[in-house]
Each structure stands twice: as structure tokens, then as C-alpha cells.
N, CA, C and O atoms as CSV, one atom per row, in Angstrom:
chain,resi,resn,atom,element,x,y,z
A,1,UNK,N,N,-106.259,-89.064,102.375
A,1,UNK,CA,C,-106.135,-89.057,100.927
A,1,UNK,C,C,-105.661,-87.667,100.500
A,1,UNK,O,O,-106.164,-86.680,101.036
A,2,UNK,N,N,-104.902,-87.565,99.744
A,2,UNK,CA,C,-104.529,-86.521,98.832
A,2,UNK,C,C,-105.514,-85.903,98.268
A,2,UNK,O,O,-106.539,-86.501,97.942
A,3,UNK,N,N,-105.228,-83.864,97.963
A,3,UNK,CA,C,-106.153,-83.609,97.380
A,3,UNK,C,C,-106.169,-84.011,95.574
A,3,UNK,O,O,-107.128,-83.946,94.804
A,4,UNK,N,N,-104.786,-84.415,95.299
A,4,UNK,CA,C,-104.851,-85.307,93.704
A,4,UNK,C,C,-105.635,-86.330,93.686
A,4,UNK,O,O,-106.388,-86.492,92.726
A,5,UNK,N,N,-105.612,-87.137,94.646
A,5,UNK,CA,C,-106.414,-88.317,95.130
A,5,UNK,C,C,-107.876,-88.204,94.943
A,5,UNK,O,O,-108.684,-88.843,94.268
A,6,UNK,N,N,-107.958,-87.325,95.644
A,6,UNK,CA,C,-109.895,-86.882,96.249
A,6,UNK,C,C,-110.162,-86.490,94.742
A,6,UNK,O,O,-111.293,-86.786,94.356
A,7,UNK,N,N,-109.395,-85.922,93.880
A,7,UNK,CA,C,-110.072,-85.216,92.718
A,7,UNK,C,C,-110.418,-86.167,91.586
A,7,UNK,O,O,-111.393,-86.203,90.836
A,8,UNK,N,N,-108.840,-87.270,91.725
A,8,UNK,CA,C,-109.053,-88.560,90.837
A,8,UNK,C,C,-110.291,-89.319,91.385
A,8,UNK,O,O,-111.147,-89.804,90.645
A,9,UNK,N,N,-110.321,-89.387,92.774
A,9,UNK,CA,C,-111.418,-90.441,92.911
A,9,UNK,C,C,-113.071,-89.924,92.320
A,9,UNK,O,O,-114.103,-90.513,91.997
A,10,UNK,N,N,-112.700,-88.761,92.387
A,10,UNK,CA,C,-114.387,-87.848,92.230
A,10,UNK,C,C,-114.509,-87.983,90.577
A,10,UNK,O,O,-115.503,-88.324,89.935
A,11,UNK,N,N,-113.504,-87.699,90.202
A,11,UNK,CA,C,-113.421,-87.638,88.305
A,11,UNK,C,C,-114.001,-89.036,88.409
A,11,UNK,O,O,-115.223,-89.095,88.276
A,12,UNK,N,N,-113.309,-90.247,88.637
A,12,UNK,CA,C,-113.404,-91.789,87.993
A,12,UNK,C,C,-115.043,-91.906,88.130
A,12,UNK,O,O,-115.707,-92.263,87.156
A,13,UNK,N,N,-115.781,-91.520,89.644
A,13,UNK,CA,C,-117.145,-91.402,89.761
A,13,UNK,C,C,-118.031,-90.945,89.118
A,13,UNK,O,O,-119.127,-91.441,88.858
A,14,UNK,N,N,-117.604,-89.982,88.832
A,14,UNK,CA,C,-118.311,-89.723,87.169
A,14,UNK,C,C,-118.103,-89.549,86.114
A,14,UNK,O,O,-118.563,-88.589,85.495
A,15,UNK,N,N,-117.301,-90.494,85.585
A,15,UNK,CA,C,-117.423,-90.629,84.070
A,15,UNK,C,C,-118.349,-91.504,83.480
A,15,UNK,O,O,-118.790,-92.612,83.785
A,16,UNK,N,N,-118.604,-90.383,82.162
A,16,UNK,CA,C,-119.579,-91.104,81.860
A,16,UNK,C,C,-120.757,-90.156,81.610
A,16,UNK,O,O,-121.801,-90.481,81.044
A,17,UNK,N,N,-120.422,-88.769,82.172
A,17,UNK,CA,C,-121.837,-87.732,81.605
A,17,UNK,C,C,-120.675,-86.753,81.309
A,17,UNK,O,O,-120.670,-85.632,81.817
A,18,UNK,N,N,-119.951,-87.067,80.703
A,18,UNK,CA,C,-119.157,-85.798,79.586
A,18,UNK,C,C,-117.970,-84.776,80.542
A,18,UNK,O,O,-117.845,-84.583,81.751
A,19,UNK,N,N,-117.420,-84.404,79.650
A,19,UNK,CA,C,-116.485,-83.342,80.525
A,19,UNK,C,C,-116.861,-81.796,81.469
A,19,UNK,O,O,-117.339,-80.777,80.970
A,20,UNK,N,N,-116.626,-81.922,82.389
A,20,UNK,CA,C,-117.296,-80.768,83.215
A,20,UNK,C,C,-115.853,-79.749,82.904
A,20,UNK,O,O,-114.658,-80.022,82.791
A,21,UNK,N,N,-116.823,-78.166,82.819
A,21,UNK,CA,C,-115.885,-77.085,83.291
A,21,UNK,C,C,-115.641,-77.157,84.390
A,21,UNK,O,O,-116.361,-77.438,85.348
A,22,UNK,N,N,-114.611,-76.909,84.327
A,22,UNK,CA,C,-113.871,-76.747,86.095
A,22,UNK,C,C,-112.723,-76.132,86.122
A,22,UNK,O,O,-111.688,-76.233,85.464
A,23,UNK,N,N,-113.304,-75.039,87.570
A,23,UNK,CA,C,-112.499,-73.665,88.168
A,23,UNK,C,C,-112.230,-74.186,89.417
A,23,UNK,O,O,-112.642,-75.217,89.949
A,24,UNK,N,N,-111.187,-72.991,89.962
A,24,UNK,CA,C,-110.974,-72.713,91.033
A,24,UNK,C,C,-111.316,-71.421,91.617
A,24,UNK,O,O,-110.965,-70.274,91.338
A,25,UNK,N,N,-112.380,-72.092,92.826
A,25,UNK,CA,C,-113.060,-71.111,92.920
A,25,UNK,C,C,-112.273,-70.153,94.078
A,25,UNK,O,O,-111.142,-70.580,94.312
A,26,UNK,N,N,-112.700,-68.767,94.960
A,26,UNK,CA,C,-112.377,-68.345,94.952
A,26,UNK,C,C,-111.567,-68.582,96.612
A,26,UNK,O,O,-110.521,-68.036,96.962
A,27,UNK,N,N,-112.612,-69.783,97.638
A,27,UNK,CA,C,-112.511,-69.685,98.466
A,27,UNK,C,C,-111.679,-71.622,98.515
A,27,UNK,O,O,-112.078,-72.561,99.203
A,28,UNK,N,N,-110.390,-71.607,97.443
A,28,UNK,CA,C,-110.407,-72.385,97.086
A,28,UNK,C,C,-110.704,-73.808,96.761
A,28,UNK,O,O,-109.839,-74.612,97.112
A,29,UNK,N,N,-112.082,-74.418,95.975
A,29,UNK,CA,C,-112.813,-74.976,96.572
A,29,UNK,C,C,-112.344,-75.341,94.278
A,29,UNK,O,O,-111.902,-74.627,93.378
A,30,UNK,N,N,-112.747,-76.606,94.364
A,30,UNK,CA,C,-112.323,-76.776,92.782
A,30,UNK,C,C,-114.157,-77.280,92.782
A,30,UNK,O,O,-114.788,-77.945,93.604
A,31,UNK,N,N,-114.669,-76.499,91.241
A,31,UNK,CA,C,-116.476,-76.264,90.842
A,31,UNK,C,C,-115.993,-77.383,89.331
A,31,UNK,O,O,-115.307,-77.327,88.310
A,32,UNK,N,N,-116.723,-78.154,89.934
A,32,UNK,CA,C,-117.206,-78.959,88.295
A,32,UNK,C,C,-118.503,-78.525,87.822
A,32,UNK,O,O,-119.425,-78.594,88.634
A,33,UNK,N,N,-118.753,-78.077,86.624
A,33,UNK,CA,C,-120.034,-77.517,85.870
A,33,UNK,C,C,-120.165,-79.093,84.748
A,33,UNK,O,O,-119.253,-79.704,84.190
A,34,UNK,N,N,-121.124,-79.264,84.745
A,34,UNK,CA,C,-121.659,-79.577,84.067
A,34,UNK,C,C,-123.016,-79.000,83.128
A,34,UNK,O,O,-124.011,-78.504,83.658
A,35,UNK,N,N,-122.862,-79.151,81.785
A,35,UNK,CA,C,-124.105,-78.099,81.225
A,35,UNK,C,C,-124.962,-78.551,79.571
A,35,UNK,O,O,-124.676,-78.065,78.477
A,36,UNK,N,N,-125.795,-79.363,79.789
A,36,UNK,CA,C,-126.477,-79.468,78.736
A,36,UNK,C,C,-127.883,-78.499,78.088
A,36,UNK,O,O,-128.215,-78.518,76.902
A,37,UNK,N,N,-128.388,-77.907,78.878
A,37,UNK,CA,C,-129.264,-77.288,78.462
A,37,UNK,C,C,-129.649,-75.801,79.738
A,37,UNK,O,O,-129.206,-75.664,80.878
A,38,UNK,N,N,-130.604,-74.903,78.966
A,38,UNK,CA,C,-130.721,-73.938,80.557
A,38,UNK,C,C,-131.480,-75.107,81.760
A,38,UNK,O,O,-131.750,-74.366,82.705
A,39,UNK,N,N,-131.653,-75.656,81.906
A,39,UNK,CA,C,-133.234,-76.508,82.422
A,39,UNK,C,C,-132.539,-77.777,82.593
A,39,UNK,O,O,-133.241,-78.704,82.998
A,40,UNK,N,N,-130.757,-78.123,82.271
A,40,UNK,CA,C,-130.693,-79.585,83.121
A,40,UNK,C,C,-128.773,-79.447,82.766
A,40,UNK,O,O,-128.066,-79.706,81.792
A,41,UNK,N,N,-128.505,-78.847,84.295
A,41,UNK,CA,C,-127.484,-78.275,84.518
A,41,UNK,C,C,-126.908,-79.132,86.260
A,41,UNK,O,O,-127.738,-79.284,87.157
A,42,UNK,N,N,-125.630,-79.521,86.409
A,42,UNK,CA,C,-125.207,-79.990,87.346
A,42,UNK,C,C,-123.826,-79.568,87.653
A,42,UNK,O,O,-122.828,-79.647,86.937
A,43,UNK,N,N,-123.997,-78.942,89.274
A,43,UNK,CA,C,-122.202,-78.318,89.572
A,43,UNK,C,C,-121.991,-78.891,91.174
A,43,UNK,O,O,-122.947,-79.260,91.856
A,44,UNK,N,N,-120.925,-78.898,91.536
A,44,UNK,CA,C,-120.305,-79.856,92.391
A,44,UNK,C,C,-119.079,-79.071,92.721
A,44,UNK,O,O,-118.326,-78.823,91.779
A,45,UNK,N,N,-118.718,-78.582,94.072
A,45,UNK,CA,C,-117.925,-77.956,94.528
A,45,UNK,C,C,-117.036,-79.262,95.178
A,45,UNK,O,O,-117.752,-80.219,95.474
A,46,UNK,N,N,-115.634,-79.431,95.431
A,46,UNK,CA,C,-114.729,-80.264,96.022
A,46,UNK,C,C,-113.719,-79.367,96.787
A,46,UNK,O,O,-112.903,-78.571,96.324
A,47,UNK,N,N,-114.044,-79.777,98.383
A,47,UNK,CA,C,-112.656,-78.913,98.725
A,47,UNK,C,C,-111.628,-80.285,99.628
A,47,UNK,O,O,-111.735,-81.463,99.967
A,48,UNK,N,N,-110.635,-79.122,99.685
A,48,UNK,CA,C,-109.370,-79.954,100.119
A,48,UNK,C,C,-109.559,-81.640,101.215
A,48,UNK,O,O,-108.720,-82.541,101.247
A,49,UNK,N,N,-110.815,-81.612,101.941
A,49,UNK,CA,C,-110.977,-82.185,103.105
A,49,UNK,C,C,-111.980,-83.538,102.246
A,49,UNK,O,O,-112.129,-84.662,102.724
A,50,UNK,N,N,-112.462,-83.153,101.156
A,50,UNK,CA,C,-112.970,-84.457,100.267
A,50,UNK,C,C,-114.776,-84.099,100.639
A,50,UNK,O,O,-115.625,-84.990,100.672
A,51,UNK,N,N,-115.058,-82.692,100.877
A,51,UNK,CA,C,-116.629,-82.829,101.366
A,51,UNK,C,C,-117.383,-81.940,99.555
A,51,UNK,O,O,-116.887,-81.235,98.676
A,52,UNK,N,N,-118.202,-82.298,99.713
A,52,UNK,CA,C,-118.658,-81.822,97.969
A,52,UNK,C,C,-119.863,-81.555,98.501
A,52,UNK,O,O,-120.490,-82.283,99.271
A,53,UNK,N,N,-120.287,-80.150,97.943
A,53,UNK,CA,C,-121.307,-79.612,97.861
A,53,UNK,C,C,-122.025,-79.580,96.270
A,53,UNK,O,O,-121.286,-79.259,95.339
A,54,UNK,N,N,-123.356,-79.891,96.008
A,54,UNK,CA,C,-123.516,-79.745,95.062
A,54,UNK,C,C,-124.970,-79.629,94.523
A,54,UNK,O,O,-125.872,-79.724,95.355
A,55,UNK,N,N,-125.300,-79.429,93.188
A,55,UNK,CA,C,-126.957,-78.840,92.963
A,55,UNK,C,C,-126.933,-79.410,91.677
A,55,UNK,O,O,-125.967,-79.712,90.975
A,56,UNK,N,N,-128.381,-79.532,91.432
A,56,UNK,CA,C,-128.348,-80.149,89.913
A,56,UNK,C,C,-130.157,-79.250,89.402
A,56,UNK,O,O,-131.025,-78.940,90.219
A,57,UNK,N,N,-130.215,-79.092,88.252
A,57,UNK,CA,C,-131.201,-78.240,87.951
A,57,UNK,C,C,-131.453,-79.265,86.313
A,57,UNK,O,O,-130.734,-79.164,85.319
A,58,UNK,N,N,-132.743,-80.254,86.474
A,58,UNK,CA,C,-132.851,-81.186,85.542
A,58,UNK,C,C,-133.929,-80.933,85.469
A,58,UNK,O,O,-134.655,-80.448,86.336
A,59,UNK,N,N,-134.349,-81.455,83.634
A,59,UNK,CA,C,-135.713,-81.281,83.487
A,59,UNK,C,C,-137.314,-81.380,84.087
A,59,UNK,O,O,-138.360,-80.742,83.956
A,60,UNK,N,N,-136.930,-82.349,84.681
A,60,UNK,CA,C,-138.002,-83.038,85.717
A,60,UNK,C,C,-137.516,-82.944,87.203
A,60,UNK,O,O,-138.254,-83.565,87.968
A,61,UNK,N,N,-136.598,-82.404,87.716
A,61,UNK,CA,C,-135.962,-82.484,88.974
A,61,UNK,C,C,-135.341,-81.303,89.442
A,61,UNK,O,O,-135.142,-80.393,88.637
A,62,UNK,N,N,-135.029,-81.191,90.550
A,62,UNK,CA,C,-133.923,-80.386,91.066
A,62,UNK,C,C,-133.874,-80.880,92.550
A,62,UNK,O,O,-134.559,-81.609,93.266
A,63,UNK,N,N,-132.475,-79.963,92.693
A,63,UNK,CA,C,-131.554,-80.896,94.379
A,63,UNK,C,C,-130.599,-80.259,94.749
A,63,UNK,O,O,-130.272,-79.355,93.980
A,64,UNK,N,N,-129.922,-80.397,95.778
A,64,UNK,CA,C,-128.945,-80.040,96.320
A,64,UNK,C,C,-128.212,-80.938,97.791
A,64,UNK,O,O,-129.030,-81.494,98.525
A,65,UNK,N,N,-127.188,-81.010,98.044
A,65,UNK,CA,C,-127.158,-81.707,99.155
A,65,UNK,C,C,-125.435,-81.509,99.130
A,65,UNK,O,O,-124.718,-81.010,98.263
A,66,UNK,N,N,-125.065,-82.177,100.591
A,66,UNK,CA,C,-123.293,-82.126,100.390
A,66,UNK,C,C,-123.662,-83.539,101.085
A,66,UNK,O,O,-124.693,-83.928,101.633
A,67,UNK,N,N,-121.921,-84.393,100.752
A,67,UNK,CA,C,-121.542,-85.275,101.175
A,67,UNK,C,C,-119.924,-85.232,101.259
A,67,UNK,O,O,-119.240,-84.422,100.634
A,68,UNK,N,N,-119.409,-86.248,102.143
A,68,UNK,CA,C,-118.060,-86.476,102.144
A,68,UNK,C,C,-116.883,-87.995,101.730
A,68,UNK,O,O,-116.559,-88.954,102.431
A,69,UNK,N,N,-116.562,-87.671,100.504
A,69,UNK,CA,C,-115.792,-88.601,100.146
A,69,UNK,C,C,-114.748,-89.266,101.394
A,69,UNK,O,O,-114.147,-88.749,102.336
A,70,UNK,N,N,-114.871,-90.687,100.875
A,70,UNK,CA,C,-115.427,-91.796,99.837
A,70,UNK,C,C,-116.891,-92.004,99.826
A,70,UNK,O,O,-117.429,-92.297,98.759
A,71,UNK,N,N,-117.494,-91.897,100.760
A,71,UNK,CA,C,-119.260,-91.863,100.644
A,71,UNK,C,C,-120.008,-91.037,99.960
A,71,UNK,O,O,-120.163,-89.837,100.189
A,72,UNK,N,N,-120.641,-91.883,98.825
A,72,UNK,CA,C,-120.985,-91.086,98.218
A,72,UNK,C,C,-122.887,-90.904,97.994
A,72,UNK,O,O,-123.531,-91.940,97.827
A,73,UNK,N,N,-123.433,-89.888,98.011
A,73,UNK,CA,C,-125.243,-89.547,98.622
A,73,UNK,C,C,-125.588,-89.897,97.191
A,73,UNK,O,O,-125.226,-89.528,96.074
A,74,UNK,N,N,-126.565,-90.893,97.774
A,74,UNK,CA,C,-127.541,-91.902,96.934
A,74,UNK,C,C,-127.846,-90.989,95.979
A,74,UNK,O,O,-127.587,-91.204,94.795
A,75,UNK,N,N,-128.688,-89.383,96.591
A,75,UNK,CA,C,-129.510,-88.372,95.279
A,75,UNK,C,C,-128.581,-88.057,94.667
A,75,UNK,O,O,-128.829,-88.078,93.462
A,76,UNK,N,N,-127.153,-87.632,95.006
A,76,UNK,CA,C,-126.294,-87.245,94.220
A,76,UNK,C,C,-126.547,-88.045,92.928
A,76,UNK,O,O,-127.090,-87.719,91.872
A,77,UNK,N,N,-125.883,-89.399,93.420
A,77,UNK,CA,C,-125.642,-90.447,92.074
A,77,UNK,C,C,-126.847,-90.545,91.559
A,77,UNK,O,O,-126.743,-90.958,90.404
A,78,UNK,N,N,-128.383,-90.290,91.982
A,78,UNK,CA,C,-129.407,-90.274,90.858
A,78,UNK,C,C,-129.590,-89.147,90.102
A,78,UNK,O,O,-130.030,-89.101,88.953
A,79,UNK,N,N,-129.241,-88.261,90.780
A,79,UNK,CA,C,-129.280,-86.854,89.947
A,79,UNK,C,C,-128.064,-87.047,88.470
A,79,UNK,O,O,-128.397,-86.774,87.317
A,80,UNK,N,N,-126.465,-87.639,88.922
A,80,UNK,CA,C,-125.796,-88.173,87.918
A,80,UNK,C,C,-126.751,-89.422,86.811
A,80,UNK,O,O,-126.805,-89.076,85.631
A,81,UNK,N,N,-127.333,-90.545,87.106
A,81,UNK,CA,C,-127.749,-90.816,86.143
A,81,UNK,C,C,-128.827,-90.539,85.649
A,81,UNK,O,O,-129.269,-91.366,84.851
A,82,UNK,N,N,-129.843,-89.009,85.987
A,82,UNK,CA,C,-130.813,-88.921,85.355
A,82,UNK,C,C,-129.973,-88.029,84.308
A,82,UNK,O,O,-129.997,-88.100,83.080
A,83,UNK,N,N,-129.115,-87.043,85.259
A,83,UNK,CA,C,-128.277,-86.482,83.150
A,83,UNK,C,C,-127.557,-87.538,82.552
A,83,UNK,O,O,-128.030,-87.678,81.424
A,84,UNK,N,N,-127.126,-87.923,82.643
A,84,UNK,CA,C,-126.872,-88.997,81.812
A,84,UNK,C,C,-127.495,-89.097,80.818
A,84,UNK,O,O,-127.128,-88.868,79.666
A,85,UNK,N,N,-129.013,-89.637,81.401
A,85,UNK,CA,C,-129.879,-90.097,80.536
A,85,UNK,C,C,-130.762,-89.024,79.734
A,85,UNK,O,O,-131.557,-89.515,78.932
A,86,UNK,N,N,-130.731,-87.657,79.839
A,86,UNK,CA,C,-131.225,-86.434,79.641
A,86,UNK,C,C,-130.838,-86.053,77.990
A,86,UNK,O,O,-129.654,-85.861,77.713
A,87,UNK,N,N,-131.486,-85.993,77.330
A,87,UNK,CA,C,-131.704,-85.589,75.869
A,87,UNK,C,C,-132.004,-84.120,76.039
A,87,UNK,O,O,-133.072,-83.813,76.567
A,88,UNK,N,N,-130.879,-82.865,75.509
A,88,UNK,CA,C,-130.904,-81.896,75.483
A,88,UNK,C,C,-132.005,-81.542,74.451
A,88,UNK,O,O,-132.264,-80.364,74.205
């Protein structure tokens, strides 16, 4: 897959909890931020090869873990719908 590919497929996966900032980071690795409050915050590193590293810092929770696209880690996607559901 393309890295346009890997980025579309990762965007379509989460829509649905708002628009993330997103850089290029330094070791070129593209950082989605996500940021509703200090206390329920989610970022997600994507590099060229489709492997995502990522952490989430939620009111009731926190995590971290990597996985590699198309497979995508169960906590990830619960950590996505607990912000979701997260009232700043």
C-alpha cells in the first residue's frame, strides 16, 4: 500500500472524533494529535511501512501500544471510542 493509501486508510478509521493536528515529525513519521481537554488527549504516530504508534491520556484511562496497518489493536479502537464519547 501506498504511503497516500496507509494515511487515507488511517484517516477513514477514524472519523468521527474530530479533526486531529497533524505534523511531520522529525524522524519522518506523520503525528495525529488529537485534543479535547489537559486530562483526555490522543496522538498516533504513522510511518511509511503502515506501523502506528500511539498513546491516549483520557479521563478515566490511559494507554499506549503500536500496531500495524490494516490490523487494527482492539485498545486502540476503545481508547477511539471512549473520546468520542468524552465530554470536555
Amino acid at each position: 500500500m501506498t504511503e497516500h493509501g496507509l494515511v487515507t486508510q488511517f484517516l477513514e478509521h477514524v472519523a468521527g472524533i474530530g479533526s486531529p493536528k497533524i505534523c511531520l515529525e522529525e524522524d519522518g513519521e506523520l503525528a495525529f494529535d488529537w485534543h479535547k481537554a489537559t486530562n483526555c488527549t490522543i496522538t498516533a504516530s504513522l510511518n511509511s511501512s503502515g506501523r502506528i504508534g500511539w498513546s491516549a491520556l483520557l479521563p478515566h484511562e490511559k494507554g499506549y501500544g503500536h500496531f500495524t496497518l490494516p490490523h487494527w489493536a482492539q485498545d486502540f479502537q476503545h481508547m477511539l471510542n471512549v473520546f468520542r464519547d468524552t465530554t470536555p
